[in-house]
N, C-alpha and C positions, 0 to 999 in steps of 0.2 A: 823565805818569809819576807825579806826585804824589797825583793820586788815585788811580791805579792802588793805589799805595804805601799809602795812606788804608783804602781798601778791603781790602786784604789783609792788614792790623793787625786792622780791625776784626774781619771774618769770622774770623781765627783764634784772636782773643782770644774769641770767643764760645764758637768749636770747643773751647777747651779751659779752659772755666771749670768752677769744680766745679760737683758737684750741689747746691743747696741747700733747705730748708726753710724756706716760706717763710706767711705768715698775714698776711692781711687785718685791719686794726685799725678798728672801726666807733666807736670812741674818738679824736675828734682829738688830744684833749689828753696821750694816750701818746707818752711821750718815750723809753721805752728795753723790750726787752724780754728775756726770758731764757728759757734750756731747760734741762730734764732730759730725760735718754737712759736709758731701761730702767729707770726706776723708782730712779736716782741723786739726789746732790744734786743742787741746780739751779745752772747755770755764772756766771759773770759778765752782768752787764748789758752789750747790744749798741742801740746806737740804731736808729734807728726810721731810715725816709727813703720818699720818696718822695710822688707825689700820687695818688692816696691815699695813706695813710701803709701803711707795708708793713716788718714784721716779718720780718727774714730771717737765716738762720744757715747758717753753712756746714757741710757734714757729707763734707767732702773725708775727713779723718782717723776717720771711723767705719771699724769694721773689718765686712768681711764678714759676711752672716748677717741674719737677723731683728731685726727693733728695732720700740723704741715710744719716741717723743718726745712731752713735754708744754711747752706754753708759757704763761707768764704775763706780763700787760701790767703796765707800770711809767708809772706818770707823775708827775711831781716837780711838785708845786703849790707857787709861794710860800709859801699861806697854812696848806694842810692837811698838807704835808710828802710825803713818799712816801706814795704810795697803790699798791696791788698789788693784780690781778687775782685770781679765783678761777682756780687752774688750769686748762687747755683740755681736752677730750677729750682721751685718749690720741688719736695718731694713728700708726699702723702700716706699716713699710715694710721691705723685704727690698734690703737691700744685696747684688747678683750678686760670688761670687769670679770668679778668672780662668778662662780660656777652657783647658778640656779640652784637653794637649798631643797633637798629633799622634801616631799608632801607626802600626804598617806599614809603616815606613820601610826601602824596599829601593833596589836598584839596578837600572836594566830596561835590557835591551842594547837 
């Protein structure tokens, strides 16, 4: 019953994780990264994690419609202090609104 239990945490915690953006860091030494959405300021710094290291932001809260996100790598050196990336490619993606409601809604004897 317990891994039953196990199992069915895991599987639906996956089912309902948001969508996220996410970038490959070919820099070990990045420590933290950040975005801009649509040509905005750029957000708070978000760490890094993973092996390989892997840049990831959530984009649960984006609204509907067309978008362009940029990211840039942050790594915090003792010696040289914060050091920033040159900005990433734009990269382009279309957030789907909701699903077209029902029409034709009768009664059939």
């Amino acid at each position: 019953m317990l891994r039953f239990l196990a199992l069915f945490l895991l599987t639906s915690t996956v089912a309902w994780a948001a969508p996220f953006l996410e970038a490959d860091l070919a820099d070990q030494t990045v420590t933290h990264c950040k975005r801009a959405l649509d040509g905005g300021a750029f957000g708070p710094d978000v760490p890094v994690s993973g092996t390989p290291r892997v840049c990831r932001h959530d984009l649960s809260g984006t609204a509907t419609g067309a978008h362009s996100a940029v990211l840039v790598a942050v790594a915090d050196d003792p010696i040289w202090g914060r050091r920033e990336s040159a900005p990433s490619a734009p990269f382009a993606f279309t957030r789907p609104g909701v699903a077209t409601p029902p029409g034709g809604i009768r009664l059939v004897p």
